[in-house]
C-alpha positions as CSV (number, residue, x, y, z in Angstrom):
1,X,105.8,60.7,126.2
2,X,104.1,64.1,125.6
3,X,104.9,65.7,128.8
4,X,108.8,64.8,127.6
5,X,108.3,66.1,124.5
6,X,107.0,69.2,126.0
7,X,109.6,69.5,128.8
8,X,112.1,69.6,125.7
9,X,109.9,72.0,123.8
10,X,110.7,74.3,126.4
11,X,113.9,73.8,127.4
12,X,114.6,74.4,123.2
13,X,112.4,77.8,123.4
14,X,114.9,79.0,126.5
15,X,117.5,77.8,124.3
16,X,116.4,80.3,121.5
17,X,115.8,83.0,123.6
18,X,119.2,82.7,125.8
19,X,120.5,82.6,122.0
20,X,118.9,85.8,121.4
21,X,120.1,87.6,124.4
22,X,123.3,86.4,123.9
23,X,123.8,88.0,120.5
24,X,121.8,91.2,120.5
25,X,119.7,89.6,117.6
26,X,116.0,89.0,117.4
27,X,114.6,85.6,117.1
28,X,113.5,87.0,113.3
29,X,116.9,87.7,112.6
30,X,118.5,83.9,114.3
31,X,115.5,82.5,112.0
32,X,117.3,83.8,108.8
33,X,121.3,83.2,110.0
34,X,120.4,79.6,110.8
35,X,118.6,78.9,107.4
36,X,121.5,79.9,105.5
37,X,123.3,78.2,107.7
38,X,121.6,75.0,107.7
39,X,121.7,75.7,104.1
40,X,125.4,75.8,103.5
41,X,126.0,73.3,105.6
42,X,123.6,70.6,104.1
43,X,125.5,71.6,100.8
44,X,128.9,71.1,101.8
45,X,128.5,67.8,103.9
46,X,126.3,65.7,101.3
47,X,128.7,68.0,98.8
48,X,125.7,69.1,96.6
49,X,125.3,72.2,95.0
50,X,122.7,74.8,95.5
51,X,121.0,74.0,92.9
52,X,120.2,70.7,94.3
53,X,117.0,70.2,96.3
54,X,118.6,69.0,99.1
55,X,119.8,72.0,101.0
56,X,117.0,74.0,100.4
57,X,114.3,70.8,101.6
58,X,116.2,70.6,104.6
59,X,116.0,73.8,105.2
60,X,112.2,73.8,104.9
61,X,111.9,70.4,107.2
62,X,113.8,72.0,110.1
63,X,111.9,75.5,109.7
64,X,108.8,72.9,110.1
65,X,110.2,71.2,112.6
66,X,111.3,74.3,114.9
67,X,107.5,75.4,114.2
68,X,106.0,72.0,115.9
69,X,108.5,72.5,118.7
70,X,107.3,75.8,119.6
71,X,103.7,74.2,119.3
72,X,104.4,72.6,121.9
73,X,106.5,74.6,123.8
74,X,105.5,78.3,123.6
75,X,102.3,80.5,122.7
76,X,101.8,79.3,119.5
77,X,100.5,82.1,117.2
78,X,99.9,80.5,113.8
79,X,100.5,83.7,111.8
80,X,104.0,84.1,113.8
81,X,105.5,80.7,112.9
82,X,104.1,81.1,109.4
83,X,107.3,84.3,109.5
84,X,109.1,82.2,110.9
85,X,109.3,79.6,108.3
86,X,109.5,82.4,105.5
87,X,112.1,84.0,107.5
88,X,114.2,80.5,107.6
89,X,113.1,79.6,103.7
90,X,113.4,82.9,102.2
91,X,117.1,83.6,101.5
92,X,118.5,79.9,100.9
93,X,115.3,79.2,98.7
94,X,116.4,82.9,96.6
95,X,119.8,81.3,96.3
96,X,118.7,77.7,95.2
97,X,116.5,79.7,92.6
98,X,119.4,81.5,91.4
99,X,121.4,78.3,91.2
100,X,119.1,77.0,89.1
101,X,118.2,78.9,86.8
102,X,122.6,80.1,86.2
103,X,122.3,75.5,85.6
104,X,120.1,76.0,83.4
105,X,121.5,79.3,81.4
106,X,125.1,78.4,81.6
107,X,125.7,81.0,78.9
108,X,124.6,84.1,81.4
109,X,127.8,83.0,83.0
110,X,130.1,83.7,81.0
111,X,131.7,87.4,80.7
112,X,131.6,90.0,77.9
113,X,134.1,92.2,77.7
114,X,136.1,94.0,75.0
115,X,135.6,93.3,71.4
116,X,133.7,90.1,72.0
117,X,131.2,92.4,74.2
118,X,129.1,93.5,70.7
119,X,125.7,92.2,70.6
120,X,123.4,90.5,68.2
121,X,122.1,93.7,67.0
122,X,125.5,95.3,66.4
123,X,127.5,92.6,64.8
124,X,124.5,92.6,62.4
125,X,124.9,96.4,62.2
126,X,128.3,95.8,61.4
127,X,128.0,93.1,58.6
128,X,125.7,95.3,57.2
129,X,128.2,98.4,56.8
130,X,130.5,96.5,55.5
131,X,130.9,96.7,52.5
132,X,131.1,92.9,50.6
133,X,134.0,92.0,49.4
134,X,133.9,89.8,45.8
């Protein structure tokens, strides 16, 4: 079972690299496009939002599982696949982040422009000029 597991392992790892020949890109680089992809993708099929855990904990468990692959498959240089999985995590987990925090400040959202622009501190201004009318 282990010597099919590794025979895969490998076969995946030429997979990669013929990917990254293909392209022009580095294996850094397919690491990012295919988190945010995974990412978007997990979004749009279970249709959950970004700021849902889903996406971004798939994400995370196929970066984990690409890293046990190339265990198995490759020279495994610990502090390498530790990149890799922040190069995989980083950009969906900045956008699930931003998600939730826009979820949980709704009001950041919405625009200010023109005469509803004035803040706090100048509509108090304002009241105060005023002068009070009987």
């Amino acid at each position: 079972m282990l010597e099919i597991f590794t025979r895969f392992a490998e076969q995946y790892g030429a997979l990669k690299e013929g990917m990254a020949l293909a392209t022009g890109a580095t294996e850094e680089l397919l690491h990012v496009h295919f988190g945010l992809l995974i990412f978007v993708v997990v979004a749009v099929v279970l249709r959950r939002r970004m700021h849902s855990w889903w996406p971004v904990l798939t994400v995370l468990a196929f970066a984990l599982l690409n890293e046990v692959i190339d265990y198995f498959g490759t020279d495994w240089p610990p502090l390498a696949s530790l990149f890799d999985v922040i190069n995989t995590t980083f950009w969906p987990l900045v956008l699930f982040l931003v998600a939730r925090r826009r979820r949980a400040h709704p009001h950041l959202d919405e625009p200010q422009t023109g005469s509803d622009a004035t803040t706090e501190s100048e509509a108090k201004t304002e009241s105060e000029d005023s002068p009070e009318t009987p």
